[in-house]
N, C-alpha and C positions, 0 to 999 in steps of 0.2 A: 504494500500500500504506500503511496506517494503524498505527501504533504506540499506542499507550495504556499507559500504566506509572504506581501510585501515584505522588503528591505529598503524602504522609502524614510524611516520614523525618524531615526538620525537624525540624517539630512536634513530634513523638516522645523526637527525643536533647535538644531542648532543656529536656525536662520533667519527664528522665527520671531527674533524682535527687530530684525528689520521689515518684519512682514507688513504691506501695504493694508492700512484698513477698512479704504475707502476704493477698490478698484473699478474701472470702468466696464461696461460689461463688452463681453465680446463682442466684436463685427463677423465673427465666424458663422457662415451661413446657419447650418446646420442648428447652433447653440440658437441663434435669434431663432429658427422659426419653433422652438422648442419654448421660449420664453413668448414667444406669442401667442401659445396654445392656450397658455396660465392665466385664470382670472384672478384680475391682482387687489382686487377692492375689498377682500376682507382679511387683505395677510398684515401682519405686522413685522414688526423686527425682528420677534424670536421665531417666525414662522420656518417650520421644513417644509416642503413640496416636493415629498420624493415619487420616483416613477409614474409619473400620470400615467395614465390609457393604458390599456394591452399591451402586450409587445409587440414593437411598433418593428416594422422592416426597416434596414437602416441600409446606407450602401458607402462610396468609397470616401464623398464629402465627409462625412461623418468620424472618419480616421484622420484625416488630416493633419497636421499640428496646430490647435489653439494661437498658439501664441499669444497668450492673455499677457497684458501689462504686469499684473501681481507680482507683488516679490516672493509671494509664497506658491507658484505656481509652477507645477511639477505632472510633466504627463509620461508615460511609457508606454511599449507595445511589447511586451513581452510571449515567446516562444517557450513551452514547456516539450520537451521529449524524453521518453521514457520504455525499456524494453524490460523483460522480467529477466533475460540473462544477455547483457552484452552491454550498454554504455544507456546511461541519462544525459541529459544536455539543456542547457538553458541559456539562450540569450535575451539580452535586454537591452532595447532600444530606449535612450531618455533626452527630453528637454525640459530646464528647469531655466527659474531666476532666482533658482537659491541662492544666496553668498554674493560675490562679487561678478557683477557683467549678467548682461539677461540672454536667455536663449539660448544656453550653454547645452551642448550636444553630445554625449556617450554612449558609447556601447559595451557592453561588458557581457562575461558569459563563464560557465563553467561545464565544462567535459567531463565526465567519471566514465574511464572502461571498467568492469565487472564481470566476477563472474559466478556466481550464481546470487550470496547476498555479500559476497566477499568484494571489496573495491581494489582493484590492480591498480589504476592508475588515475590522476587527478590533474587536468589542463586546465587553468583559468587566465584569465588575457581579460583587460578593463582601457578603456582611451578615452581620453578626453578632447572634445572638440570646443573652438570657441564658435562664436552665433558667425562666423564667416566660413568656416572650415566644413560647414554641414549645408545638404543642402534637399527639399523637398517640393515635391511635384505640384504645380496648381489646378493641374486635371488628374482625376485618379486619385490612388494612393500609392506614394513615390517617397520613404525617407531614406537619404542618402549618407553614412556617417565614414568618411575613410573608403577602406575597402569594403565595409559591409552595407549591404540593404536592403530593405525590407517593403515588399511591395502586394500590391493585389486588390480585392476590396473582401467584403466578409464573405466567409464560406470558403477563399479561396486565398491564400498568404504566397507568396514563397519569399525565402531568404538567402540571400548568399554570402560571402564575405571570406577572410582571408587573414588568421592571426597568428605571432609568434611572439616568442617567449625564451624564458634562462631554459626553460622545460620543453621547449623543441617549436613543432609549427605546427596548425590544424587551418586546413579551408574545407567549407561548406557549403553544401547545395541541397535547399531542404525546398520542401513545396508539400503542402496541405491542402486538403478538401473535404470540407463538409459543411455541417447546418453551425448558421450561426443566429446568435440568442441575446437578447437584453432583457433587463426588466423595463416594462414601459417604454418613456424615449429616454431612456438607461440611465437619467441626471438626476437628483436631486439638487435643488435650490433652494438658499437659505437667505431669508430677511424679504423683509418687504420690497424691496429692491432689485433683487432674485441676481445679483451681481456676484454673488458668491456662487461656488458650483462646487458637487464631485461627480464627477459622472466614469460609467464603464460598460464595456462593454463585450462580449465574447467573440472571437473574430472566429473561433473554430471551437466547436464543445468539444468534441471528443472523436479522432481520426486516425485513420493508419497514416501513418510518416511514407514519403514517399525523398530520400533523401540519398546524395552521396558524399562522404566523409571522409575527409584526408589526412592521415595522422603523420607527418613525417614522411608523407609520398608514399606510407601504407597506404589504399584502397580498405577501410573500413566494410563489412557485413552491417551498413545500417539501414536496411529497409525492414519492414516489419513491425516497428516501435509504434507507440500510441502516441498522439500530440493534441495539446489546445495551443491556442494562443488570445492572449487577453489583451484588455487597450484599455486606460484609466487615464484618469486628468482630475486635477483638480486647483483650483487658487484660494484655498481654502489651510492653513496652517492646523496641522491634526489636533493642536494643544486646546485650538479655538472650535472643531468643530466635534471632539467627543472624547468625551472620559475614558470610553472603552469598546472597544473595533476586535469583532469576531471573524476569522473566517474560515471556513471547511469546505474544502476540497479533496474528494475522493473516491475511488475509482472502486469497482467489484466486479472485476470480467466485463462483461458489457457494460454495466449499467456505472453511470457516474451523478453522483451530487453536490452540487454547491450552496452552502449557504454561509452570506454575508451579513452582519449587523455592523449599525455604529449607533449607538448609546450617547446621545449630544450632551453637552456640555448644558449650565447653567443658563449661560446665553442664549438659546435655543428650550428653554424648559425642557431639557433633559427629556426629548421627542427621541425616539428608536426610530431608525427605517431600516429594513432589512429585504430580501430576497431569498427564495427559497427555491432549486430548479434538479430536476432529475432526469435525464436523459437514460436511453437505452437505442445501444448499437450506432451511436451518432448522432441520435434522432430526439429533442428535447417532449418526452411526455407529460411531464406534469412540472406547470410552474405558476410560483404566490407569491403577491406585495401583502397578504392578508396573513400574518402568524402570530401563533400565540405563544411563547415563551414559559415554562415552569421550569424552576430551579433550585435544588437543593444541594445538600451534605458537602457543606461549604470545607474546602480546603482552606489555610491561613496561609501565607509563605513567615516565615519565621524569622527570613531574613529583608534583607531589600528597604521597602518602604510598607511591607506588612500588608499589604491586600492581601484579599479572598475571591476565591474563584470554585466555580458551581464543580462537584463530582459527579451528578448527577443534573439531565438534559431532557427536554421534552418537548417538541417541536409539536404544534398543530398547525396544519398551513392548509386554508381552502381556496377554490376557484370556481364558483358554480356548485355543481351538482359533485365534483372531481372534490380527493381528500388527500393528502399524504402527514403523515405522522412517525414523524425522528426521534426515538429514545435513543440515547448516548449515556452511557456509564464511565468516567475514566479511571482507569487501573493507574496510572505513573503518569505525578505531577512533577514539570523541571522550570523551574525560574529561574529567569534571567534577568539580567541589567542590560539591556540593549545600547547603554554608555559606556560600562565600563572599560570601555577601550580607548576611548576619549582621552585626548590630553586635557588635563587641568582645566585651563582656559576655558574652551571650546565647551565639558564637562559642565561647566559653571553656568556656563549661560545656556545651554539645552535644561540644566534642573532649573533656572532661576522661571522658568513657564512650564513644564512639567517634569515630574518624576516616574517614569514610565518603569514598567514592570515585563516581560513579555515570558506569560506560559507555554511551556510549548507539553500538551496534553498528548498523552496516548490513549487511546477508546477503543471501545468494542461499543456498535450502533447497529440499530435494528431496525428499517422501514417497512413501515406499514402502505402500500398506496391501494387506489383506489379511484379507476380512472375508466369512463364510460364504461361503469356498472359493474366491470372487472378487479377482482382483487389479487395484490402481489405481496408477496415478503420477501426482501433482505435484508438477509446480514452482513456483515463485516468487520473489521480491523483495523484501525486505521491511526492518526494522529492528526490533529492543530491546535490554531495556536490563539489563544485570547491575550493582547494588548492591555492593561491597564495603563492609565494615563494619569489619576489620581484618585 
């Protein structure tokens, strides 16, 4: 079972009092006509507005690069790959204006060959581009960073690229195909002003890899593997917009499940939105902006900054006449300090706006669904991770 959980939080709290807190809202097509859909005459300041309408089709506009002014604005398009015996791999496309200089462009990734749950070997490669050095498509979807790039629109990705290292050299030629998936028109919007966003999106649920892999001018055996690839954005500083950000991801032979929460902050009257979506064989069958949350047999961390987090999980999530319902147990809880590696400095001023915690949970999870008229059970094994913020 495979875990995946952002590596964005850093970056975020460390940057986060330079964060803008009056941004303008995007000129990006897509966002406006999403902000147009919204009736704005009863929202307030602390208002959320997550996933309006159904899940909306979306297509290449939609991936694009924001490029919102914010200083706290940070998007990615991230590739997950994964086989049960041969190599994982992740790459990650990003623009941010975190820190110094806006529109700043990287790519970063990590290789594992394997072989059964044993790990042989480990390739990581990270670049950094400035807002000149990158460059992306105004028809289509076209990001450009160095030698790597990642293109296509939803249902349909490919990437390619070209990296090396103290640890040797890998180039890549992946391409994907299947069903892609949002909640709603996939944003949430906060404040009366709807100028704040997060928005995400699924560019690929769950697909055979169609790829080939170069390790040092080996020809890698990598076709076969399962892959998503995900797209998120947001100008929205994590400290400001939630206490505590859940998310689970994970796979059981065909069938895969995600569900995401973020738990707002004070400013936001502590409004949840969340998604709940389950696919089988590529094909998304049952998904809800409607869930009910129950929580018990609270864990303490002993160390850290002392939060608790639930041992016990119980999802209800409906759509119409359709039901699915997530019990999760966790067997082993591991805290972390997601700073502690931080220098001093840097250290100081990420805790001087939050003190973040991050669980990373191991579970056994049991679905119940329940979709025109028909009923299924699985189980599984798995792990994620809940974020504490304060």
């Amino acid at each position: 079972m495979k875990k995946i959980y952002p590596n964005w939080l850093v970056l975020v709290l460390f940057s986060a009092l330079l964060a803008c807190s009056s941004p303008q809202k995007t000129d990006h097509a897509s966002m406006q006509e999403a902000v147009g859909n919204i009736e704005t005459k009863s929202l307030t300041d602390a208002s959320v507005t997550a996933y309006q309408s159904t899940a909306d089709p979306f297509d290449a506009q939609d991936l694009r690069p924001l490029m919102d002014k914010a200083e706290a604005y940070v998007e990615k398009w991230e590739a997950v790959t994964y086989q049960d015996d041969g190599y994982d791999l992740k790459i990650k496309f990003e623009v941010a204006n975190l820190g110094f200089g806006d529109f700043k462009g990287r790519v970063s990734g990590r290789l594992r060959l394997r072989a059964a749950s044993e790990t042989l070997e480990t390739f990581e490669f990270d670049k950094k581009f400035s807002e000149s050095q990158w460059s992306y498509g105004k028809d289509g979807f076209r990001v450009t960073m160095g030698d790597w790039e990642i293109s296509g629109e939803p249902g349909a990705v490919k990437i390619t690229g070209t990296a090396s290292g103290e640890t040797g050299s890998l180039s890549f030629d992946y391409e994907l195909r299947g069903e892609a998936w949002r909640p709603g028109n996939g944003t949430a919007f906060f404040g009366r002003e709807l100028a704040f966003f997060f928005t995400n999106n699924i560019l690929i649920t769950q697909a055979e890899v169609h790829a080939t892999l170069v390790r040092d001018g080996k020809i890698l055996n990598s076709d076969g593997g399962v892959g998503f690839v995900d797209h998120y954005a947001t100008n929205l500083g994590a400290h400001v917009m939630a206490d505590r950000m859940v998310y689970l991801r994970d796979h059981e032979g065909d069938v895969f499940l995600e569900w995401r929460r973020n738990d707002t902050t004070a400013t936001y009257d502590h409004t949840p939105f969340e998604y709940f979506v389950v696919g089988y064989q590529g094909t998304v069958i049952f998904d809800s902006t409607d869930l009910t949350l129950n929580q018990g047999d609270f864990y303490t961390d002993p160390g850290n900054h002392g939060y608790s987090v639930p041992k016990k999980l119980h999802i209800e999530a409906k759509k119409g006449a359709d039901s699915a319902q997530l019990g999760i147990t966790v067997t082993h809880v591991n805290p972390k300090d997601p700073l502690a590696n931080l220098p001093a400095l840097e250290k100081a001023v990420a805790e001087s706006v939050a003190q973040p915690t991050s669980f990373d949970l191991k579970v056994d999870w049991r679905l119940d669904l329940e979709v025109l008229g028909e009923a299924a059970t699985v189980e599984g094994s798995g792990s994620f991770t809940i974020t504490v913020l304060r």
